[in-house]
Each structure stands twice: as C-alpha cells, then as structure tokens.
DRENDO-1510 file (C-alpha; in Angstrom, 1 decimal, always signed):
<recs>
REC; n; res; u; v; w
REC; 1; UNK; -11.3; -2.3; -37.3 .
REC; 2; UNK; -14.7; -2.0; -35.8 .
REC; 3; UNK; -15.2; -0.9; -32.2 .
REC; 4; UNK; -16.7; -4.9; -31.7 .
REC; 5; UNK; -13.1; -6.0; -32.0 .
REC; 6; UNK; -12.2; -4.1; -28.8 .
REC; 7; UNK; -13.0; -5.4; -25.4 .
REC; 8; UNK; -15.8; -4.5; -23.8 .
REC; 9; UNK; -15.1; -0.9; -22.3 .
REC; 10; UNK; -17.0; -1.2; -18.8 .
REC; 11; UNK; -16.4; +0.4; -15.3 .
REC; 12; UNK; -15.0; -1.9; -12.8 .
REC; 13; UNK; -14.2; -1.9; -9.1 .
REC; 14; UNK; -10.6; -1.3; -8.2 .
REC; 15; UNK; -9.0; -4.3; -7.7 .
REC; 16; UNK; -8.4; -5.8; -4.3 .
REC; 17; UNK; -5.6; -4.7; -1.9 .
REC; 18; UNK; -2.1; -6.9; -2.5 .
REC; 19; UNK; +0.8; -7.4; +0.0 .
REC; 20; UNK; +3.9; -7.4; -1.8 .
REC; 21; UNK; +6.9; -8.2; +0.4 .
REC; 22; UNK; +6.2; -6.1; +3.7 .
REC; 23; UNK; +3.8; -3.3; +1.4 .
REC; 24; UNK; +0.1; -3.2; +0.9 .
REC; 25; UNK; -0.7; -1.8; -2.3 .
REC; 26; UNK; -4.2; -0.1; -2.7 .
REC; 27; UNK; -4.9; -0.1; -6.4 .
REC; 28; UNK; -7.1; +2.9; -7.3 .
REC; 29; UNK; -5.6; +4.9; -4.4 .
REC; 30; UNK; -2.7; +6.8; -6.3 .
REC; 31; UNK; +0.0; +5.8; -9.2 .
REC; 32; UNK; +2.9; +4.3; -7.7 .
REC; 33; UNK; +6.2; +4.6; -8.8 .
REC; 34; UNK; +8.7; +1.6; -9.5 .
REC; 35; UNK; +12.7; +2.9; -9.9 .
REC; 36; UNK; +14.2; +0.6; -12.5 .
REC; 37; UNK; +18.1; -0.5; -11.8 .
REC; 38; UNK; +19.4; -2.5; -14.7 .
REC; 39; UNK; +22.8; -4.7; -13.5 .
REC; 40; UNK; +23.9; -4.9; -17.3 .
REC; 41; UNK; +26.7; -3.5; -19.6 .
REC; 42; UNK; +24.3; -2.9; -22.4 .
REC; 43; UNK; +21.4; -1.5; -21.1 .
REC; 44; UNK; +19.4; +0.9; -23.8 .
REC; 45; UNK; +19.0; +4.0; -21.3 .
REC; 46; UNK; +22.8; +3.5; -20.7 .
REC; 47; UNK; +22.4; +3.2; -17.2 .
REC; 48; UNK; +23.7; -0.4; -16.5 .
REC; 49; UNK; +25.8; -0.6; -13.0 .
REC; 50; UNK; +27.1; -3.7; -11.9 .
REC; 51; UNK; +28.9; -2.4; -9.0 .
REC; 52; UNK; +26.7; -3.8; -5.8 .
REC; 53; UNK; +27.8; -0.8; -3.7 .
REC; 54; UNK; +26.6; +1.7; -6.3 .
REC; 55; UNK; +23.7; -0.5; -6.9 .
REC; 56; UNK; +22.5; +0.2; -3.3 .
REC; 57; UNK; +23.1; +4.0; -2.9 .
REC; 58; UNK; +21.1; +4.0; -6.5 .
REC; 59; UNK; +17.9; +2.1; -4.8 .
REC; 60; UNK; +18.3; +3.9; -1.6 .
REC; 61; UNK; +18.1; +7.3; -3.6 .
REC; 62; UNK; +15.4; +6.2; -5.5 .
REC; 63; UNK; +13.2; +4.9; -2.4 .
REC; 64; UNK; +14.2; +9.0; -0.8 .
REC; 65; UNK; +13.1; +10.3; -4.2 .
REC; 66; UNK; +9.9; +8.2; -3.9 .
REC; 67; UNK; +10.0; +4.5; -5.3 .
REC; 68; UNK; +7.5; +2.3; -4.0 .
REC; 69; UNK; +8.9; -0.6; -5.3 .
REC; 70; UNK; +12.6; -1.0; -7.5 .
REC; 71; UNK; +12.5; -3.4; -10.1 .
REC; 72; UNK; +16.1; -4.9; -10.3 .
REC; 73; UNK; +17.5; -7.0; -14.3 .
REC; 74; UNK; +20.5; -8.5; -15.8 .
REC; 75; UNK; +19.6; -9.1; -19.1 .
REC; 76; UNK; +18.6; -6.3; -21.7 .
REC; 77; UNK; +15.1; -6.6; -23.5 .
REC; 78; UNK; +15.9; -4.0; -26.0 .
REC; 79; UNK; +15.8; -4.9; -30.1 .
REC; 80; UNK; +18.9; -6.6; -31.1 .
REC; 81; UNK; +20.2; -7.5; -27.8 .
REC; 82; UNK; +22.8; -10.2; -26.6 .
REC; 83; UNK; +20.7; -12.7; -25.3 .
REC; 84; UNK; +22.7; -14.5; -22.0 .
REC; 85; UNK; +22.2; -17.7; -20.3 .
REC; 86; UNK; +20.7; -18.7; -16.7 .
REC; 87; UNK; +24.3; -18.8; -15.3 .
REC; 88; UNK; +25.8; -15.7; -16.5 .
REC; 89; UNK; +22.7; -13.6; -15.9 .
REC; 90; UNK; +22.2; -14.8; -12.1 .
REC; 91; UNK; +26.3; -13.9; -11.7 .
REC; 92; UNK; +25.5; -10.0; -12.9 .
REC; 93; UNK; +21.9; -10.0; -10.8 .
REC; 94; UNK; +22.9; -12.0; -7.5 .
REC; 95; UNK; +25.0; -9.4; -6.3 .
REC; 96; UNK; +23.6; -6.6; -7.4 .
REC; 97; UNK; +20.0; -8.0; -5.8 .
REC; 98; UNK; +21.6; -8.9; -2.5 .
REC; 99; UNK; +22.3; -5.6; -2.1 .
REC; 100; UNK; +19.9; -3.8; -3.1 .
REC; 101; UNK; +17.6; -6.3; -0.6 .
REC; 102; UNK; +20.1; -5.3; +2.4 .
REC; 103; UNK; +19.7; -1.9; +1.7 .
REC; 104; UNK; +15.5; -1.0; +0.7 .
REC; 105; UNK; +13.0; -1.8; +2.3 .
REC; 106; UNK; +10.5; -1.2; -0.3 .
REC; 107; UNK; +9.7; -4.2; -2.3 .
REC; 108; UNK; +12.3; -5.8; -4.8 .
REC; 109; UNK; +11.0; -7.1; -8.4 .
REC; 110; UNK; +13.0; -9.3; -10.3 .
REC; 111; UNK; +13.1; -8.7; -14.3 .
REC; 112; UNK; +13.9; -12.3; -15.9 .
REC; 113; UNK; +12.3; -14.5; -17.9 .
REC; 114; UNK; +14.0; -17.3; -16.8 .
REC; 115; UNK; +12.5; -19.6; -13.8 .
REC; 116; UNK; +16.1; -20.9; -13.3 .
REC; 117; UNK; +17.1; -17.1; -12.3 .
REC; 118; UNK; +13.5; -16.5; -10.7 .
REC; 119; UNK; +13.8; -19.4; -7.9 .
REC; 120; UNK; +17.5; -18.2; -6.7 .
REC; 121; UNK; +16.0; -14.6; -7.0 .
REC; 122; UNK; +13.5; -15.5; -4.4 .
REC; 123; UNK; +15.9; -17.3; -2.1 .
REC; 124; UNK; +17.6; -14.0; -2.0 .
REC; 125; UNK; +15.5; -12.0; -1.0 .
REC; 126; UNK; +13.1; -10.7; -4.3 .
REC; 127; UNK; +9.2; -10.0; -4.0 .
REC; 128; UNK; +7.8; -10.6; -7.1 .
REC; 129; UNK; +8.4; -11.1; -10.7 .
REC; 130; UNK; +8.4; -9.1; -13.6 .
REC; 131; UNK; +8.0; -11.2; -17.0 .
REC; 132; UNK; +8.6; -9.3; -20.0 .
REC; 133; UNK; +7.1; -12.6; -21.6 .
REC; 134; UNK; +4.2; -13.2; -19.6 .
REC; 135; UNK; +4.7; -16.3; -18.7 .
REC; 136; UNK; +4.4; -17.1; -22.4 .
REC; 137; UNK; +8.4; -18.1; -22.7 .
REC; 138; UNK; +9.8; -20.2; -19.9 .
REC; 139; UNK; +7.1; -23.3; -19.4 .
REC; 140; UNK; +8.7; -23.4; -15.8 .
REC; 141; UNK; +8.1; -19.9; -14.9 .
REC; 142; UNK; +4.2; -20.8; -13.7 .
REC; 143; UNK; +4.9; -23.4; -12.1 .
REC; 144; UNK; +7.6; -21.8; -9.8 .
REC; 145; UNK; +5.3; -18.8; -9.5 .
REC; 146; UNK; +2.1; -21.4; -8.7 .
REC; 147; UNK; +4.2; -22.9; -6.0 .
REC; 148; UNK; +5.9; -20.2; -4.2 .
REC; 149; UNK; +2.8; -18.1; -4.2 .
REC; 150; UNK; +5.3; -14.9; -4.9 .
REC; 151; UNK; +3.2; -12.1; -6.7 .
REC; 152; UNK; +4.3; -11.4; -10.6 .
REC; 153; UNK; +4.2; -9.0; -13.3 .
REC; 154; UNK; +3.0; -10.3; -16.6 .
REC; 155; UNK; +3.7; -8.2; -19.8 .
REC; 156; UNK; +1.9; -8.7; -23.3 .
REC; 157; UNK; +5.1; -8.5; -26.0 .
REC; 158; UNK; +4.1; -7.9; -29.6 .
REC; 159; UNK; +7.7; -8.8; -30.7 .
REC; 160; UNK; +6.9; -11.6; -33.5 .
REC; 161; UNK; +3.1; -11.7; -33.1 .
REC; 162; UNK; +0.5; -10.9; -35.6 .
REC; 163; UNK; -1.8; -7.5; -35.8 .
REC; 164; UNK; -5.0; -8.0; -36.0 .
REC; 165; UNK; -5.4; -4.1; -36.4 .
REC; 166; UNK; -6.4; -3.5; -33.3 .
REC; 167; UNK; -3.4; -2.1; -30.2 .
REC; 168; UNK; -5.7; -3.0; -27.4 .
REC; 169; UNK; -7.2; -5.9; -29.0 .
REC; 170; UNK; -4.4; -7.6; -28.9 .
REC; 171; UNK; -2.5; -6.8; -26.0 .
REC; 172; UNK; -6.3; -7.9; -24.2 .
REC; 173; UNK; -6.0; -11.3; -25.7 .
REC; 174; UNK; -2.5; -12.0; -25.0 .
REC; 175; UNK; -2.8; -10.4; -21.5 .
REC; 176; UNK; -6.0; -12.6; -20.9 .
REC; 177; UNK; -3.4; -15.9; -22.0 .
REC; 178; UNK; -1.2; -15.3; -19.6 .
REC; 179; UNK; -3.8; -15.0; -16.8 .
REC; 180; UNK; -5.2; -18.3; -18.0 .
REC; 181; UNK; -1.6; -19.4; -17.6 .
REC; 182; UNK; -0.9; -18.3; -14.2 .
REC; 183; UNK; -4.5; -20.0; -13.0 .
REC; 184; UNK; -3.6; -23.0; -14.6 .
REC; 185; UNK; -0.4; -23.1; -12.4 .
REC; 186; UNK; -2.7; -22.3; -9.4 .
REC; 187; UNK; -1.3; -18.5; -9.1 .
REC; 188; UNK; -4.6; -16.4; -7.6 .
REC; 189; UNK; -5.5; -13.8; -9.7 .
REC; 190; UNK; -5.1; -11.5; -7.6 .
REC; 191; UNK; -1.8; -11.9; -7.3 .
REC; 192; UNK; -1.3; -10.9; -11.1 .
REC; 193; UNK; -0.4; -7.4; -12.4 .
REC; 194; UNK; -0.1; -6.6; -16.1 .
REC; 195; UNK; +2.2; -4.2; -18.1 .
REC; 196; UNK; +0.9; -4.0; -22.2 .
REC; 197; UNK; +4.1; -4.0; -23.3 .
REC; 198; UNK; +5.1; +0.0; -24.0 .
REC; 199; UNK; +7.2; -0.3; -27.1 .
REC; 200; UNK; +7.8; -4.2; -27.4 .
REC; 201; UNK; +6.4; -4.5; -31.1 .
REC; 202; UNK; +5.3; -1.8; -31.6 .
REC; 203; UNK; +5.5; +1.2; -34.0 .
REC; 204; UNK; +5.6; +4.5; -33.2 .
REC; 205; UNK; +2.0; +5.3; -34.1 .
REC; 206; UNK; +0.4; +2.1; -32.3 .
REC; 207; UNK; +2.6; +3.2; -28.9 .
REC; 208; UNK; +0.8; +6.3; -29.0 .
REC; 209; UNK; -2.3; +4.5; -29.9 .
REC; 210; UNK; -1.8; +2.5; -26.4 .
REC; 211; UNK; -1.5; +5.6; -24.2 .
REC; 212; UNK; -4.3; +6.9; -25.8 .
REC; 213; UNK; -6.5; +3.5; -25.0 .
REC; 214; UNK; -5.0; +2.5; -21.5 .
REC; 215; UNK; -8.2; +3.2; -19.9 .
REC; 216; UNK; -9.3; +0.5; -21.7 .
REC; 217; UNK; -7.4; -2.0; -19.9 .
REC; 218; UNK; -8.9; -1.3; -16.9 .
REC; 219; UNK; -11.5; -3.6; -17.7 .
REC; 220; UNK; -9.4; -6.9; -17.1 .
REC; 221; UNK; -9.6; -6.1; -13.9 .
REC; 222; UNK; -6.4; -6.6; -12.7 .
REC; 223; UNK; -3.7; -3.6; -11.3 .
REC; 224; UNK; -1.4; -2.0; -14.2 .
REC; 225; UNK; +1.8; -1.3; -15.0 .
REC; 226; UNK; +3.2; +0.6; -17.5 .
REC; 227; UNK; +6.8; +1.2; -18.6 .
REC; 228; UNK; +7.9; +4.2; -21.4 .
REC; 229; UNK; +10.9; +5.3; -19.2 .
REC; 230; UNK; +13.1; +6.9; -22.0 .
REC; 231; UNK; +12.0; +4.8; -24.7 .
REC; 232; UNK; +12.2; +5.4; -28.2 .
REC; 233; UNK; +8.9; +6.1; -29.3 .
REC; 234; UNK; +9.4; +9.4; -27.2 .
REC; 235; UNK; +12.5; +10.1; -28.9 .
REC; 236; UNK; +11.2; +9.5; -32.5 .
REC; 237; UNK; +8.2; +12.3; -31.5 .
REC; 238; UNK; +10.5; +14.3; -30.3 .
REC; 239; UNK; +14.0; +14.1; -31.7 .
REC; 240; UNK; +16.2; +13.5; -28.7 .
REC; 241; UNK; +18.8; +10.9; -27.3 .
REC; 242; UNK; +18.2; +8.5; -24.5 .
REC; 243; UNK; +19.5; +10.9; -22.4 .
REC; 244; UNK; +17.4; +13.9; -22.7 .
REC; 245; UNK; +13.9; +12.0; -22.9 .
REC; 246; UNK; +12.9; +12.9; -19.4 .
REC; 247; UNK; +10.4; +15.9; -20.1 .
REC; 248; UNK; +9.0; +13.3; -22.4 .
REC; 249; UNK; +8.7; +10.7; -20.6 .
REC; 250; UNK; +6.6; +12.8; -17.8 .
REC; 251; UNK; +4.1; +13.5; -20.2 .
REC; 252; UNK; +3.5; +9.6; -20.5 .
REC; 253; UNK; +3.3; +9.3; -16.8 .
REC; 254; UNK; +0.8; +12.0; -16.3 .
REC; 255; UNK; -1.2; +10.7; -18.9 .
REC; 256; UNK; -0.9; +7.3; -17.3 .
REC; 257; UNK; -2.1; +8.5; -14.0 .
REC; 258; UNK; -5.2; +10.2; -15.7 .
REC; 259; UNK; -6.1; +7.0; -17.5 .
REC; 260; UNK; -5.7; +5.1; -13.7 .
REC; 261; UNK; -2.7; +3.2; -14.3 .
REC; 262; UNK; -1.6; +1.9; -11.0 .
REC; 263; UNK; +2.4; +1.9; -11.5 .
REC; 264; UNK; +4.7; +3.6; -13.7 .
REC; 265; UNK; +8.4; +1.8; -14.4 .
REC; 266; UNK; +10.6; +4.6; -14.3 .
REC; 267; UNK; +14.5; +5.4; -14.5 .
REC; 268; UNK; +14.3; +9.4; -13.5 .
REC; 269; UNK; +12.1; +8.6; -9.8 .
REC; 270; UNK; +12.3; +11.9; -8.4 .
REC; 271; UNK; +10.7; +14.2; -11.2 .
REC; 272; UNK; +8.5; +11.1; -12.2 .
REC; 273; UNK; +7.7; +10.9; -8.7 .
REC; 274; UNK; +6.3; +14.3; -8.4 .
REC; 275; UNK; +4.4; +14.2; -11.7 .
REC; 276; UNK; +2.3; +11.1; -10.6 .
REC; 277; UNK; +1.3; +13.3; -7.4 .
REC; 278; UNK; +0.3; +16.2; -9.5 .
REC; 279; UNK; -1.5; +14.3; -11.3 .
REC; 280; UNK; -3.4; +11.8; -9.0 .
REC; 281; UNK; -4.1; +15.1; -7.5 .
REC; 282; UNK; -6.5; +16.0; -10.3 .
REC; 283; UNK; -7.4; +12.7; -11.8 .
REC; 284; UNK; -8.1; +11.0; -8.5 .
REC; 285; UNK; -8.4; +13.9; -6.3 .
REC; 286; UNK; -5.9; +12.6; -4.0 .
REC; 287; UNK; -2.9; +14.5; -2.7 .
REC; 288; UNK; +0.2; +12.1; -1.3 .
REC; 289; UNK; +1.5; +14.0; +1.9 .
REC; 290; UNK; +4.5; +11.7; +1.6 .
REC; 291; UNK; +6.5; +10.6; -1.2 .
REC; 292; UNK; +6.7; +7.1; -0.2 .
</recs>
C-alpha cells in the first residue's frame, strides 16, 4: 500500500477544551488516565465485580491512584463473548454505576452499545459514552446522544470489516463515519473523542502497526483514546497471562503519550498513572504536580 492511501499526515492545533461532567479536559496538556471497572462475570482481564460496595472502594482507589475519569461496563467485548440483552445488562451496571457515581467525583463513562442502557445510564448519574461500535450498531445511540447533548467515545472496530492493507487507513475512514454520524444526529464535534480500536480485529502485527502510527491520528482532529490494558497482543509478544501483562502494557502507554494520545483506558491506574507523567514529562515537557 502506497503512502497516498494514508491520510494526510499534517500538524494540527490541539483540540478545544471539553467539560465532561464537573471536569475540563485540556487536550494537548498531558495524557489522562481512565480506570476501567467491568460489572461482569466474564470479563477477559478477569477482573469482573458485581458487588456495588466493592465497585466503589475500586473507583475511589483508582481516582487516589490517579484516574481522571473511570469508565464503568456490563457486557464483555472480548472474542467469543456471551452477548446479553438491554434488561440483563442494565440489572449488572445500574447498581454497580450508582455507586460508583455516589462515591467519585471524577467523571463516569458508560461502556454499552446499547441506547436502551445509555438513556437509564444518564438518568443515573453517567457523563459520557463509550461505544465500542461507534455509533455504527445501535441506530438509536445518535440520536439519544444528539439529544441529550452528553459527550461520547466513538471507537473504530475492525471485527468483520475488510482490509484494505492499510491499519490507519482504515480505522481513519471508519472513525471519519462515525463523526459524520454523530453530526447528522446534531452531536458537536467537539463533543466527540475517538479510540481506534486496540485489538478489535486486528492481528498481532497490525496492533503493533497502530502504536507505531498513532500520531497519525492526530490529524482528525479530535481528542484520543486508546485502550491495550492487558490485552492479548501484549501477551502474544511476550508470552504471559492476563495477569502478568502490566510491564507490558506500560510500554504501550508511554508510547501513547509520546505519540500525544490524550487518554489511556487502563485496569492497573496507579503504575499506568505514573508512566503517563514520566512520559508527558519528556514528550510534552510537562510535569503533573498532582496525580489527579
């Protein structure tokens, strides 16, 4: 594939300041961390609580270790997962959500690809979506979004797509659908993050391919997100469980930092935490006083 089926590679301006819940993120101003709290029996990382209580002290330890945000699901998007309907996945998350809402005051994500779950995740208290389908699933999603104003995550998933042969080619094109999507619905752009889709689709080599590209992303313009917390692509380089990918995953956060990723979706906050800071400390030349 020649270099003239990538988008154009050109310097933008960070973009503009967005309030999420009570929280003014300044993109371009250091990499944020987001803690990730799954409220399911069959999440991949094996971390699935849904216990409210424990739920809480989890977020509350993760906003200490430095979580700027903590994105909150009930349904596994892992390969070969049990898919659950609107009902039971609102009866693991609206618990679990309430609490953690009672407890943080950070902002709250929600991770669903259902509007149905969305709409009764913002009456409770959530701050934003996170849509592993980017708004290329549920029909209803944008509209809900376009109407409540609420702030979303939009994430481009290979998982049935074509290759074209080109990582960032494609995760451009279907990242640029979803925006179109979103302004259809009458969402402001700049109420839009993206995530290109760590590991949903891809192979090993074309994962690697994406970390070594991100910067390239930058010139959609929009705040990103991305999310390699444990995954398996980090286990397949280097041989290990879920369990003991955490020196792994850090080497994908710093390298996210130094490509200007604005967030990084992890499970281990407090050592991801401190790698971001190292590195926005040489990549951006900015050193956080405070972990929050």
């Amino acid at each position: 594939m020649t270099a003239a089926a990538r988008p154009p590679a050109r310097l933008t301006a960070a973009p503009a300041p967005l309030r999420i819940g009570d929280t003014l993120f300044e993109w371009g101003s250091r990499t944020y961390v987001m803690g990730v709290i799954n409220a399911t029996p069959d999440s991949f990382s094996g971390d699935g609580v849904l216990d409210p209580s424990m739920v809480a002290a989890r977020a509350c330890a993760m906003v200490e270790d430095g979580a700027s945000l903590i994105d909150v699901g009930a349904e596994s998007s892992r390969p070969g997962r049990h898919s659950v309907d609107a009902d039971e996945e609102w009866g693991r998350l609206g618990p679990v959500l309430r609490a953690v809402r009672a407890a943080v005051a950070v902002p709250v994500t929600v991770d669903t690809t259902k509007a149905a779950v969305a709409e009764r995740a913002f009456d409770a208290g959530a701050d934003a979506l996170n849509d592993i389908n980017g708004l290329r699933g549920d029909s209803d999603l944008a509209a809900l979004l376009g109407r409540r104003g609420c702030p979303a995550l939009l994430m481009h998933n290979q998982r049935g797509r074509g290759f074209s042969g080109d990582v960032i080619a494609d995760i451009a094109a279907g990242l640029e659908v979803s925006l179109a999507i979103a302004k259809q619905a009458g969402l402001s752009r700049d109420a839009v993050m993206l995530d290109p889709g760590f590991g949903f689709g891809w192979e090993v080599e074309q994962n690697l391919e994406m970390l070594r590209r991100l910067a390239e992303l930058k010139a959609l313009g929009r705040p990103l997100l991305i999310g390699t917390s444990r995954k398996s692509t980090i286990g397949a380089v280097l041989g290990r469980p879920e369990g003991e990918r955490r020196w792994g995953t850090a080497a994908t956060v710093a390298l996210a930092a130094q490509a200007g990723v604005d967030i990084v979706r992890v499970h281990d906050v407090r050592e991801m935490a401190d790698v971001a800071r190292m590195a926005d400390a040489v990549a951006r030349g900015t050193v956080a006083r405070e972990r929050s």
